[in-house]
C-alpha positions as CSV (number, residue, x, y, z in Angstrom):
1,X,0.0,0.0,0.0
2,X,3.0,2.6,0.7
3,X,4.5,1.8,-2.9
4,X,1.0,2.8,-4.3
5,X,0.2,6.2,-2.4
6,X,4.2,7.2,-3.2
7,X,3.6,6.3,-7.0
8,X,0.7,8.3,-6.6
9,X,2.1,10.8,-5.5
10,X,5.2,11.3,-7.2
11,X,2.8,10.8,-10.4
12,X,0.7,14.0,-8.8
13,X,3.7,16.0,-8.4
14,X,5.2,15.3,-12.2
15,X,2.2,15.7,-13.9
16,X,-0.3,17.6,-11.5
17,X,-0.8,21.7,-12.2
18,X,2.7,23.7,-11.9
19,X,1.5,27.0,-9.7
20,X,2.4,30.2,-10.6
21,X,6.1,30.4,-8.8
22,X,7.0,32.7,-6.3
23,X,10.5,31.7,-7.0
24,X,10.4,33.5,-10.4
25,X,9.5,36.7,-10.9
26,X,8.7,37.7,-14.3
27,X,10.2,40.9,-15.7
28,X,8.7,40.5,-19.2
29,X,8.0,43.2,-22.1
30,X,5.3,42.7,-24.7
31,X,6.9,41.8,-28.5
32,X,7.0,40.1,-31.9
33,X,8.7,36.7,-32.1
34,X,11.7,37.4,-33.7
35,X,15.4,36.9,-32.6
36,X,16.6,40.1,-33.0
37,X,13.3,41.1,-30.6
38,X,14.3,38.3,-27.8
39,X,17.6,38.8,-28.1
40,X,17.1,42.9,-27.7
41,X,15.0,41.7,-24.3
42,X,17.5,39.5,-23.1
43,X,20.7,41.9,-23.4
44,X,18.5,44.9,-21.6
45,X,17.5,42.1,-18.6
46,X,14.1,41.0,-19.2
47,X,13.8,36.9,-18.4
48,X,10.0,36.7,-20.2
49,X,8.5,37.7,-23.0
50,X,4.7,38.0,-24.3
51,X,3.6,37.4,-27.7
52,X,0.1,38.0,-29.7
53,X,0.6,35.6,-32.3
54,X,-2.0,32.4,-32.7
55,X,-0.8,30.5,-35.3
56,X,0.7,27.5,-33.6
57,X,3.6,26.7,-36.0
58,X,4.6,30.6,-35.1
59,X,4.1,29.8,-31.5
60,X,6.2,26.3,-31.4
61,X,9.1,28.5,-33.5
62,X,8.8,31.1,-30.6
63,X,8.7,28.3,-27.7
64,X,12.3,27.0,-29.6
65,X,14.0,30.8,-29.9
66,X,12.6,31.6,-26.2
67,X,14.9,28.5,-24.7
68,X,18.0,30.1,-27.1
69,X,17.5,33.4,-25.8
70,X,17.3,32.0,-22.3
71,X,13.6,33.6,-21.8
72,X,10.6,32.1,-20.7
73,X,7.3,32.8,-23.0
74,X,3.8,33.5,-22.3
75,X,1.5,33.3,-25.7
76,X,-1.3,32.0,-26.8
77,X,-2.3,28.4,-26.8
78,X,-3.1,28.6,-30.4
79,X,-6.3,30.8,-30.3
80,X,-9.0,32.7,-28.2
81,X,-12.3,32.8,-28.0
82,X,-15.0,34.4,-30.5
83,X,-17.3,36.9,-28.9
84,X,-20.0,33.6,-29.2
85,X,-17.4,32.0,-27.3
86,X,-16.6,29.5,-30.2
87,X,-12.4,28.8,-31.0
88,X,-10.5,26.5,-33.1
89,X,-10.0,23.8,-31.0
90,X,-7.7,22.1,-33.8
91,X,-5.3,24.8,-33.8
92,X,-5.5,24.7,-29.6
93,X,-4.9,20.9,-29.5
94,X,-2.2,21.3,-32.7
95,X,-0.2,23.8,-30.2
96,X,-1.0,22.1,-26.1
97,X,0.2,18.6,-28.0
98,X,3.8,19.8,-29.0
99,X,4.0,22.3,-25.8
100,X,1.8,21.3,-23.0
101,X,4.7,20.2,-21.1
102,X,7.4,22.9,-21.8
103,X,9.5,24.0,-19.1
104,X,10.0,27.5,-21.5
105,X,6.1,28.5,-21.2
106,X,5.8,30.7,-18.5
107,X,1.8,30.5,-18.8
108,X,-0.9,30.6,-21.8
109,X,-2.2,33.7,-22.2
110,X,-6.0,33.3,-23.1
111,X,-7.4,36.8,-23.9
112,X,-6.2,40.6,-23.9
113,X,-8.7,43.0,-22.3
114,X,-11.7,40.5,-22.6
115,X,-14.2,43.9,-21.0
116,X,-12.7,45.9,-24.0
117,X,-14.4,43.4,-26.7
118,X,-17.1,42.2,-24.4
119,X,-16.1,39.1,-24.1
120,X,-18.7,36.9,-21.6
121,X,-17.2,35.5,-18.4
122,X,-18.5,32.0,-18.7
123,X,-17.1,31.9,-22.8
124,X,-13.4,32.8,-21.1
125,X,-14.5,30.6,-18.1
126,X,-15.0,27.7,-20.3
127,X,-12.0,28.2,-22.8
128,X,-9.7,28.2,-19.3
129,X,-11.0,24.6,-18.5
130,X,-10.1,23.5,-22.0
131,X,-6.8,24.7,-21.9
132,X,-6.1,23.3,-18.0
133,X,-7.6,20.1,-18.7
134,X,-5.2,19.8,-22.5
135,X,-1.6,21.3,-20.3
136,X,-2.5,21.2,-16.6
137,X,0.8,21.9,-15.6
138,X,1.2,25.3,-17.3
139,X,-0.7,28.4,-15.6
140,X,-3.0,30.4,-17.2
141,X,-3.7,34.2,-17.8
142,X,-4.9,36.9,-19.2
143,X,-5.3,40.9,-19.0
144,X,-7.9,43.8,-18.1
145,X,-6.7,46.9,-18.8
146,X,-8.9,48.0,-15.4
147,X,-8.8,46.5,-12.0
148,X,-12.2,47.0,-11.3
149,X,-13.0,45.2,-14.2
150,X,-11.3,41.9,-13.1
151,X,-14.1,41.0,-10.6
152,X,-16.5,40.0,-13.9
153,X,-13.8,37.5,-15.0
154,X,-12.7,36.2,-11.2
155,X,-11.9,32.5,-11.4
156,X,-11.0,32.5,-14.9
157,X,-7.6,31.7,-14.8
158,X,-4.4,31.1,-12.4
159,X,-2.7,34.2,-12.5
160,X,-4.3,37.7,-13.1
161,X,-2.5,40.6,-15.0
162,X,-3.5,44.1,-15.3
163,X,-2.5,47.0,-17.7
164,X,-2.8,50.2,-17.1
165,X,-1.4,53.2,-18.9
166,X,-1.7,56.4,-17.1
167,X,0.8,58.7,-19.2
168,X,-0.4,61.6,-19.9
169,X,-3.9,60.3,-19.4
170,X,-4.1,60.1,-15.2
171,X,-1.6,60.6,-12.7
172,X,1.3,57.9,-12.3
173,X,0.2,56.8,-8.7
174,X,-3.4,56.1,-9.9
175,X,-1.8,52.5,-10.8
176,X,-1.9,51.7,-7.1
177,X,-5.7,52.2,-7.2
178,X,-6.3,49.1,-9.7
179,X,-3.9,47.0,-8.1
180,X,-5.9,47.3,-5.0
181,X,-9.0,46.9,-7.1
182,X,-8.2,44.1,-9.0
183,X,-6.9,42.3,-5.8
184,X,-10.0,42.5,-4.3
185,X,-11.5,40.1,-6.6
186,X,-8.5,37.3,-6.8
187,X,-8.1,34.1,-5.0
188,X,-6.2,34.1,-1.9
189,X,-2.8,34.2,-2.7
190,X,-3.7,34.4,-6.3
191,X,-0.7,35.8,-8.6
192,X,-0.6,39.5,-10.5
193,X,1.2,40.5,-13.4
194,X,1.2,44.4,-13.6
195,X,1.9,45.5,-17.2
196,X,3.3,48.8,-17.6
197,X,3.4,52.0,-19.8
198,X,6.6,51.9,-22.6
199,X,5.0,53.9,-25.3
200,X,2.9,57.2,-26.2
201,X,-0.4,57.0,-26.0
202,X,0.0,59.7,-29.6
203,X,0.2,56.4,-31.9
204,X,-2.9,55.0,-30.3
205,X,-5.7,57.6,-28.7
206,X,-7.5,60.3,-31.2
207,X,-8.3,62.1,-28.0
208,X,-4.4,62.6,-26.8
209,X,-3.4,63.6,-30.3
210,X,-6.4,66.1,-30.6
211,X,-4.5,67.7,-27.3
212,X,-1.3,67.1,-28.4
213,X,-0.3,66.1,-25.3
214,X,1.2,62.6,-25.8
215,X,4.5,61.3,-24.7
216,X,6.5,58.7,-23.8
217,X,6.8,58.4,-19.7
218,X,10.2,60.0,-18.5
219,X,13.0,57.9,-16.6
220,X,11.5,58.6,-13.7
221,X,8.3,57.7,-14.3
222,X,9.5,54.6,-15.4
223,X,10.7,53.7,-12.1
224,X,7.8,55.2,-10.0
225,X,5.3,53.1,-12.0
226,X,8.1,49.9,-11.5
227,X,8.8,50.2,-8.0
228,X,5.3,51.1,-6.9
229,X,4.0,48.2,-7.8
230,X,6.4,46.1,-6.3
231,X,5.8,48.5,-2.7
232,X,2.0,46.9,-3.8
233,X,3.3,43.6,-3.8
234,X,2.1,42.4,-7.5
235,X,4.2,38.9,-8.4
236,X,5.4,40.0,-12.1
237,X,6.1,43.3,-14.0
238,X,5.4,43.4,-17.9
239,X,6.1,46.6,-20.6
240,X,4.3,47.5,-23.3
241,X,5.3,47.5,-26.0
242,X,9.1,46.7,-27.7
243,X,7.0,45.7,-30.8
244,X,3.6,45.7,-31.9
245,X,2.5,43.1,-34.5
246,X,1.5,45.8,-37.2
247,X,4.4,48.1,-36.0
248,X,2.6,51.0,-35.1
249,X,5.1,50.9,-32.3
250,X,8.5,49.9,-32.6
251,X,10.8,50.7,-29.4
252,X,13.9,51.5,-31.3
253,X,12.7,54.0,-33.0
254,X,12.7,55.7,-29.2
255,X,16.1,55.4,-28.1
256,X,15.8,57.2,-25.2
257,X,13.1,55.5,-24.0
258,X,14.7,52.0,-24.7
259,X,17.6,53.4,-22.5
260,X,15.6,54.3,-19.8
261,X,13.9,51.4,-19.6
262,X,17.5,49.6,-19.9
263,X,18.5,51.1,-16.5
264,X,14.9,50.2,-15.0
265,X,15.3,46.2,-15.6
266,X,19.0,46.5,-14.4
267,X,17.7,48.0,-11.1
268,X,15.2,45.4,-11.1
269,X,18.0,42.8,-11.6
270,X,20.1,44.3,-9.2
271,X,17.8,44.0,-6.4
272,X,15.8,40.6,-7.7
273,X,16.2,38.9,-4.3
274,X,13.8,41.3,-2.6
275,X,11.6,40.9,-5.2
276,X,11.6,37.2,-4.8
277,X,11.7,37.3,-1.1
278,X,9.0,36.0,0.6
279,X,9.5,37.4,4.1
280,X,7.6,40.5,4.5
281,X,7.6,42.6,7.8
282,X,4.6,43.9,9.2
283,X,4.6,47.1,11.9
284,X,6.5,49.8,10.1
285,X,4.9,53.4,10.6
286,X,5.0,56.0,8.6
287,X,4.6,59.4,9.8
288,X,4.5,62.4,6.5
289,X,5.1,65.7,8.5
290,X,2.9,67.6,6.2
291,X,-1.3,66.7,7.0
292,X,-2.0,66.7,3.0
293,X,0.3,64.4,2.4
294,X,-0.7,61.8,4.9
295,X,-0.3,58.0,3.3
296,X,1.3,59.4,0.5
297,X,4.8,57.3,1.2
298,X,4.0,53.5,0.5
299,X,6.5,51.1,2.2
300,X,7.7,47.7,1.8
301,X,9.6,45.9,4.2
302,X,11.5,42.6,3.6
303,X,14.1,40.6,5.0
304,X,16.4,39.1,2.4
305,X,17.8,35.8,3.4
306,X,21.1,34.2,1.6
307,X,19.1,31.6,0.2
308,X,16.9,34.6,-1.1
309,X,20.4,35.7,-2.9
310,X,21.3,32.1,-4.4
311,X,18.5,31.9,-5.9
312,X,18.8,35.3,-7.9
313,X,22.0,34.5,-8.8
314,X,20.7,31.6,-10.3
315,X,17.7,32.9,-11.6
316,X,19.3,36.1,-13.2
317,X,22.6,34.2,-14.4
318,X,24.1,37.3,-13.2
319,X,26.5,37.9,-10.3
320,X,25.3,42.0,-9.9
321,X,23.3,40.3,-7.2
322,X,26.1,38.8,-5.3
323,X,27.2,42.4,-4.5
324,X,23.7,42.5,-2.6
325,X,24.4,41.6,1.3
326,X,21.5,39.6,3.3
327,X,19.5,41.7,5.9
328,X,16.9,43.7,6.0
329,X,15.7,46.3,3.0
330,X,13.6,49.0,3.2
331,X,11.4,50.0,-0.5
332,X,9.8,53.3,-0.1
333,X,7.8,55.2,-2.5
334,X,6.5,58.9,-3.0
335,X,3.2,58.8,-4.7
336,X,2.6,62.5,-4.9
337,X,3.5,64.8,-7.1
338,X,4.9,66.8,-4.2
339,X,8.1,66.4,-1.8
340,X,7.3,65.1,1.8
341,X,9.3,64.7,4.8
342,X,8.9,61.3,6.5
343,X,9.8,59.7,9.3
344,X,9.8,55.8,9.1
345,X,9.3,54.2,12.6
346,X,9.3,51.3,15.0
347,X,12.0,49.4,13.6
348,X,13.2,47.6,16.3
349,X,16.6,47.8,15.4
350,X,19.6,49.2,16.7
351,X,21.1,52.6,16.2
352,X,23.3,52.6,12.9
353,X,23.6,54.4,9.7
354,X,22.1,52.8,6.9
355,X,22.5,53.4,3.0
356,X,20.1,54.7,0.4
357,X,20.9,52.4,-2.5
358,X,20.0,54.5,-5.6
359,X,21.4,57.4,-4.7
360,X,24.7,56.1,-2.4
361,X,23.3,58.7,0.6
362,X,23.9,57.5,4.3
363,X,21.0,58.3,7.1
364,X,20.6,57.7,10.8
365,X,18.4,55.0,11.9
366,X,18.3,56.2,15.6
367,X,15.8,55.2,18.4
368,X,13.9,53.0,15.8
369,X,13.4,56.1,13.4
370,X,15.1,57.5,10.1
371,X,14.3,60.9,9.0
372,X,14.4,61.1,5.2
373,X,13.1,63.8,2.5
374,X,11.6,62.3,-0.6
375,X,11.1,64.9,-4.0
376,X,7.7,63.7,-5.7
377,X,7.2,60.3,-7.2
378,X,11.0,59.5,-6.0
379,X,12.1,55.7,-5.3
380,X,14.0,55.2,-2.0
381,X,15.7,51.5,-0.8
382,X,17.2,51.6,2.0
383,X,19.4,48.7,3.8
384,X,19.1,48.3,7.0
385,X,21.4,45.5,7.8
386,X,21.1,42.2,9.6
């Protein structure tokens, strides 16, 4: 009777559903299979990248260059539904036959913006079962470009992603907003892949070139938008767009953009063990010295743990994070448009100096407390130590 409950369940374990891992963390950008596209991601740091295509012959092709390039893929299992709900379950089964098992798909992307095209819950519902009952081991998804939108498609896949593009359209910090929103509608400990602004909203929006007011984000934008979402504790961080399919985007053409996005996946890179660890600590207080600026700073608190650093350093193939000492790291975020003065509290720690990462400054952390000045919508990470 043991030998047949252990064959059981090593059987369950090889061939059961593969969950969403927390190991990984996905730092992806949107694209076109190509290798000069997925070799362009993997030089600037990104580990994932997201295709449209359907065609399964394209997708197997793209499976193959993702495991050259060293990236994992998410893509389409071969189609999505019609607004009936209807899909071509040939080209489905054509594309979960050759791939349902691959190590190199990250997860199967089922729809883009299903609320956009009005796409019914139970059609997506039902296309999800088909897919996990064809390649249970690989994790589904798929993208609402509104976090209050996610509670019509709830249940309708293992891992939900959100896009939302505020430049010039809304302020930057409003993406906390529908990361809280969509969240309220997941399963418990249910993954989320934020996708992020890389473009201007000029090629795309008749209102924002009627105003003229299009434009890529800035550098610092691009880290605000990053790093916020990390403070809100999303489990993956997409860009759009190096490519679209028609090439009414095409990323090079924006150097400057493509560099500034460069030294936001580096940072990323640099500093991949907090994003991996899984030991977040509760208590910290924040106390903003002006009253209209009260819970403007958002905080993250994490203890990084060696194994936390082994495992970036073998998830990044890169030894930047080797550089990163175990101990206790501090992620704070401005998400006004104005500078505050802040005093983070109740630390519990001894009196030291500690180090502001990005910007190489040195604070006091005395009686529990460090006293820091942040100019609007700037990114602070501070080590505390062991």
């Amino acid at each position: 009777m043991r030998k047949v409950i252990l064959i059981f369940l090593i059987i369950f374990f090889l061939h059961g559903c593969r969950p969403a891992s927390r190991e990984f963390y996905p730092i992806g950008i949107y694209t076109v299979p190509s290798e000069k596209a997925f070799g362009d991601a993997c030089c600037a740091g990104f580990n994932t990248v997201l295709i449209y295509n359907t065609e399964p012959e394209v997708i197997i092709e793209a499976e193959k260059l993702a495991e050259k390039s060293g990236l994992k893929l998410v893509c389409y299992p071969g189609n999505y539904p019609s607004p009936d709900g209807s899909f071509y379950a040939n080209r489905v089964d054509q594309t979960l036959k050759e791939l349902r098992n691959s190590e190199y798909i990250l997860a199967w992307y089922l729809y883009d913006e299903p609320e956009v095209y009005d796409l019914r819950s139970d059609h997506l519902y039902n296309f999800n079962l088909y897919i996990k009952e064809r390649s249970p081991r690989i994790p589904t998804a798929f993208v609402v470009g509104n976090g209050e939108k996610y509670r019509n498609y709830a249940g309708c896949s293992d891992i939900a992603m959100l896009d939302w593009y505020p430049i010039p359209l809304y302020p930057p910090e409003s993406i906390a907003h529908h990361i809280t929103e969509c969240r309220a509608y997941t399963g418990r400990d249910q993954p989320i892949w934020m996708v992020l602004q890389a473009f201007d909203w000029t090629l795309f929006s008749e209102t924002v070139r009627s105003k003229g007011t299009g434009r890529v984000p800035t550098f610092e934008e691009l880290k605000f938008m990053t790093f916020l979402s990390v403070v809100e504790r999303v489990d993956g961080l997409f860009y759009w767009t190096y490519r679209t399919p028609k090439d009414e985007w095409i990323m090079l053409d924006h150097p400057g953009l493509w560099e500034d996005l460069n030294k936001v996946v580096k940072e990323l890179n640099a500093y991949y063990a907090f994003l991996i660890s899984k030991k977040r600590v509760e208590g910290l207080r924040v106390n903003e010295t002006a009253k209209a600026s009260r819970g403007q700073i958002r905080c993250l608190l994490k203890e990084v743990a060696r194994s936390d650093l082994r495992r970036a350093v073998r998830i990044t193939g890169s030894n930047t994070t080797e550089d990163i000492e175990a101990g206790y790291y501090l992620l704070a975020v401005n998400a006004s448009g104005s500078k505050i003065e802040a005093e983070f509290l109740d630390f519990g720690i001894c009196d030291r100096n500690v180090e502001e990462l990005f910007s190489g400054d040195t604070l006091e952390l005395k009686s529990g407390t460090i006293l820091d000045v942040l100019s609007a919508y700037e990114v602070r990470l501070y080590y505390l130590g062991l």
